[in-house]
N, C-alpha and C positions, 0 to 999 in steps of 0.2 A: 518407319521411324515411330518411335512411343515417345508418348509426353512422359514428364517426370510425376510421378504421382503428387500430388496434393498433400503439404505436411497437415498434419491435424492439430487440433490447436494446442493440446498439450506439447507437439515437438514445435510450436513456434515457442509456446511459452518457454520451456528449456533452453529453444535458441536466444531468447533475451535473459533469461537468469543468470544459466551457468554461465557465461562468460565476465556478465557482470561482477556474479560468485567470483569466480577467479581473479580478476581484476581486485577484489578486495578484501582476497588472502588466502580463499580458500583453495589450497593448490596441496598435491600431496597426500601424503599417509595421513587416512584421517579427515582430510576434509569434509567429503559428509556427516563426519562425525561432528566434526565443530558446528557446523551448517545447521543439523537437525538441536544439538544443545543450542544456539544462538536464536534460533528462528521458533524453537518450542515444537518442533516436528518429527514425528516418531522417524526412525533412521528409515522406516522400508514407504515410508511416503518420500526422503529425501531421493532417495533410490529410485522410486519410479520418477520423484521429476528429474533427478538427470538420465535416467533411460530418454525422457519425453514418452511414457504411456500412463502418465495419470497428471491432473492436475492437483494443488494441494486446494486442502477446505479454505474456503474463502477468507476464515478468520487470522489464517497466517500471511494473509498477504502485506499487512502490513507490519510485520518483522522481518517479510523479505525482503521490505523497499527499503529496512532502515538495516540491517546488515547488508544490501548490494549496493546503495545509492542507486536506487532507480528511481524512479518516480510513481508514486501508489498506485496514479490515474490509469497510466502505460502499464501496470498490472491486473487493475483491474479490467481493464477493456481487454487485451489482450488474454486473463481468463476468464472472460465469456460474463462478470459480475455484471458489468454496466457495459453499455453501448457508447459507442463513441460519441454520438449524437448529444446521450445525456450527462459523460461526461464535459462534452461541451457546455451544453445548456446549465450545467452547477458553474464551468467558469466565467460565462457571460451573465449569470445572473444580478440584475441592477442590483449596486451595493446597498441601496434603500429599502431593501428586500432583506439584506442581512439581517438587520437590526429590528425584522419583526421578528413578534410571536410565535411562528411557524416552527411544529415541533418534527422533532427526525422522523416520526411516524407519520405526518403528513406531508415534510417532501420523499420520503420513500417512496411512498403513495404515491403522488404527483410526476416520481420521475419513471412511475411504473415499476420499482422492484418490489416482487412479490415473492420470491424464493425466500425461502427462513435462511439459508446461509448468508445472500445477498444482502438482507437486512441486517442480520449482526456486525455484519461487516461495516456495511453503511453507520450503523449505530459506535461502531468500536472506532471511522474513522472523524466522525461527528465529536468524538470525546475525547480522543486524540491534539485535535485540532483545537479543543476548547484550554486539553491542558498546556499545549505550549502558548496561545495568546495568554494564557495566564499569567505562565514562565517568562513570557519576554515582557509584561505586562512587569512582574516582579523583579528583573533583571533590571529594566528603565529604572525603578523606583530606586534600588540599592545602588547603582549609578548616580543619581540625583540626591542621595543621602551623603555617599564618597566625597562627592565632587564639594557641596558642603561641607562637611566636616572638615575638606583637606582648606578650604579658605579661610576659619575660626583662629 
């Protein structure tokens, strides 16, 4: 009897993508097509990640999470960006911590990534993050504007 070989992490990463992919729309003539225009991914990287023999450059990971709905973190860790560990450690971080000083290149630093992809990444999901508290920061205010105006 032989064991099953060992997927490598590109074919787990495609075993969490592409389904997600399909789940949210990508099905059909063309689908990678739409995928690689959506996600900002030349079609023969979209290619090899539904083969599962390549993973994509870190910095599209987070257009993949938001064309699949998956979650960034479960992309990242899953392609090999961050460790589970430190993904952890960014969600339990005491929220009194948020609110310092502390700039993306010093918890990059602190959470140990040192690859130039892994950092852009971390930098691209750092400014991400900053523009939707912005957004929902701006969404509350125009709400509280509405809600006035509609009692005058």
């Amino acid at each position: 009897m032989t064991d099953a070989p060992t997927p490598t992490r590109a074919q787990r990463f495609r075993d969490l993508v592409v389904p997600a992919a399909e789940r949210a729309g990508y099905t059909g003539h063309g689908a990678k097509a739409r995928f690689s225009r959506d996600t900002g991914m030349v079609d023969s990287s979209v290619t090899r990640l539904w083969q599962g023999t390549a993973l994509p450059e870190a910095r599209f990971y987070d257009r993949i999470a938001e064309v699949t709905g998956l979650d960034l973190g479960t992309l990242l860790v899953e392609g090999g960006v961050l460790t589970l560990e430190s993904l952890q450690s960014l969600s339990e971080t005491d929220r009194s911590q948020v609110g310092s000083r502390l700039t993306p290149d010093e918890a990059a630093d602190g959470l140990g990534i040192r690859d130039v992809a892994g950092r852009e990444m971390f930098h691209a999901t750092v400014e991400r993050l900053k523009r939707l508290e912005d957004q929902d920061a701006s969404d509350r205010r125009g709400a509280d504007d509405g809600g006035t105006a509609a009692h005058m």
